[in-house]
C-alpha positions as a Python dict, from the first residue, in 0.01 Angstrom:
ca = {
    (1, 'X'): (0, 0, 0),
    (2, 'X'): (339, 170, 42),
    (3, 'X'): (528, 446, -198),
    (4, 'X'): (854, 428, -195),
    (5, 'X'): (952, 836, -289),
    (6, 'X'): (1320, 832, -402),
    (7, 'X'): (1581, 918, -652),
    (8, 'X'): (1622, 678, -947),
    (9, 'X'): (1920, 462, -813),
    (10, 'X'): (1774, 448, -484),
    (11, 'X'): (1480, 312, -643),
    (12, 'X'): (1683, 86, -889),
    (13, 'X'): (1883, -82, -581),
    (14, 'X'): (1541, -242, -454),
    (15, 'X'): (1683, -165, -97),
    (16, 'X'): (1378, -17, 30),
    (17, 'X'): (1144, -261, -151),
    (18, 'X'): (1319, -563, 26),
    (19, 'X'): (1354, -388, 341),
    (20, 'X'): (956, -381, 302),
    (21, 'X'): (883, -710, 181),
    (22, 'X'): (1129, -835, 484),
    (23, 'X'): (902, -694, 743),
    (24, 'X'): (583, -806, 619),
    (25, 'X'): (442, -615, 314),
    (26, 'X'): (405, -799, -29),
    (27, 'X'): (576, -698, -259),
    (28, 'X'): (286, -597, -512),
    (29, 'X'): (158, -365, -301),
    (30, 'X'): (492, -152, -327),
    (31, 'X'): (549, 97, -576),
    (32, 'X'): (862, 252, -623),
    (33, 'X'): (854, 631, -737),
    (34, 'X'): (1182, 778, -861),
    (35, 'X'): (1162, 1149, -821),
    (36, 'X'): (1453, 1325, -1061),
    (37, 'X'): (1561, 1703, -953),
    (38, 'X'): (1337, 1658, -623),
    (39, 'X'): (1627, 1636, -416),
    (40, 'X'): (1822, 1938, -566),
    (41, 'X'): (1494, 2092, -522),
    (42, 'X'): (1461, 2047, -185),
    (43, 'X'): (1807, 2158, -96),
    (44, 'X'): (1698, 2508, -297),
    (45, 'X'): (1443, 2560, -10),
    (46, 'X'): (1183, 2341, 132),
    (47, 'X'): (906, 2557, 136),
    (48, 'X'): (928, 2640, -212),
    (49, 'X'): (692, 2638, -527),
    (50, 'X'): (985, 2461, -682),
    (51, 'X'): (962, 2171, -468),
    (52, 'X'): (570, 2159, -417),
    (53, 'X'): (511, 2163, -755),
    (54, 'X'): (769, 1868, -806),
    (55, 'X'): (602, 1692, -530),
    (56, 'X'): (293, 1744, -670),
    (57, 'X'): (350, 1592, -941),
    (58, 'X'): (486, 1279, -842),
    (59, 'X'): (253, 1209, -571),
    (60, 'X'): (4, 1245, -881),
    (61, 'X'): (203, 969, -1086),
    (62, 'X'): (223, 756, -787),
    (63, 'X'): (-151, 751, -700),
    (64, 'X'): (-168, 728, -1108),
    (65, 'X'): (-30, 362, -1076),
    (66, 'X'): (-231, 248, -737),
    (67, 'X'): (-456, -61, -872),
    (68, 'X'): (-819, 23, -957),
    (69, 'X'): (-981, -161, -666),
    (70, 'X'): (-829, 168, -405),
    (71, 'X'): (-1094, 378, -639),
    (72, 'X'): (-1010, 772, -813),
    (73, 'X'): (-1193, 908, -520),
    (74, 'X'): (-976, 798, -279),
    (75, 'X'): (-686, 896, -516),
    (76, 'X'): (-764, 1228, -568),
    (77, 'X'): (-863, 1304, -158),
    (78, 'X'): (-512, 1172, -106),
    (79, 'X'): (-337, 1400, -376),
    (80, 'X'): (-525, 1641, -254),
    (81, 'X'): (-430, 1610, 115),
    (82, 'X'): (-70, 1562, -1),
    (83, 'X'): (-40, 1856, -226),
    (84, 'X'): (-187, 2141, 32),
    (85, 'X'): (14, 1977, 319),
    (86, 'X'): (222, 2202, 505),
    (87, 'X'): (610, 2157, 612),
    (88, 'X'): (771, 2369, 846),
    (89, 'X'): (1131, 2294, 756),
    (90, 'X'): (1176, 2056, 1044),
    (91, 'X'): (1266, 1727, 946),
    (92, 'X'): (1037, 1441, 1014),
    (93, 'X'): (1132, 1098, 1019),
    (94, 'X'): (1031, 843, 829),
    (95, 'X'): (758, 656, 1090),
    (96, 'X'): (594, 960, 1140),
    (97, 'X'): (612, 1075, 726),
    (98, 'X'): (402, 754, 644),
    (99, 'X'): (61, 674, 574),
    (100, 'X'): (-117, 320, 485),
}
């Protein structure tokens, strides 16, 4: 599975997506989440309660959408993982951001 964590027109272009499905990955095991005011967020400060409580929340709507056979267990140990994760303010790329 991948999630695609974006604003809505990055999402809308599909760019990712096929970028994805190019290299290997079918496409139904892509979601695409659009994330509105994240990135104004994030330029507001990182580390903020702003921004973790928007990612928060659409990690939770992502994991929301994962088909049934990945199980709520796993989805909530993921959220969970996800929401208490630390960032130091450096910027990571994307290789080292993502998880399968």
């Amino acid at each position: 599975m991948a999630v695609i964590f974006a604003t809505k027109t990055t999402i809308d272009s599909g760019a990712h997506r096929k970028l994805l499905v190019e290299k290997g990955l079918p496409g139904d095991r892509i979601i695409g989440e659009a994330c509105p005011r994240l990135a104004g967020a994030i330029e507001r400060g990182t580390a903020s309660e702003e921004t973790a409580a928007y990612v928060r929340a659409f990690v939770a709507e992502a994991l929301e959408r994962l088909p049934e056979k990945h199980g709520r267990s796993s989805r909530a140990s993921t959220a969970r993982i996800t929401a208490t994760s630390g960032h130091s303010g450096k910027r990571r790329s994307p290789r080292s951001a993502t998880r399968t």
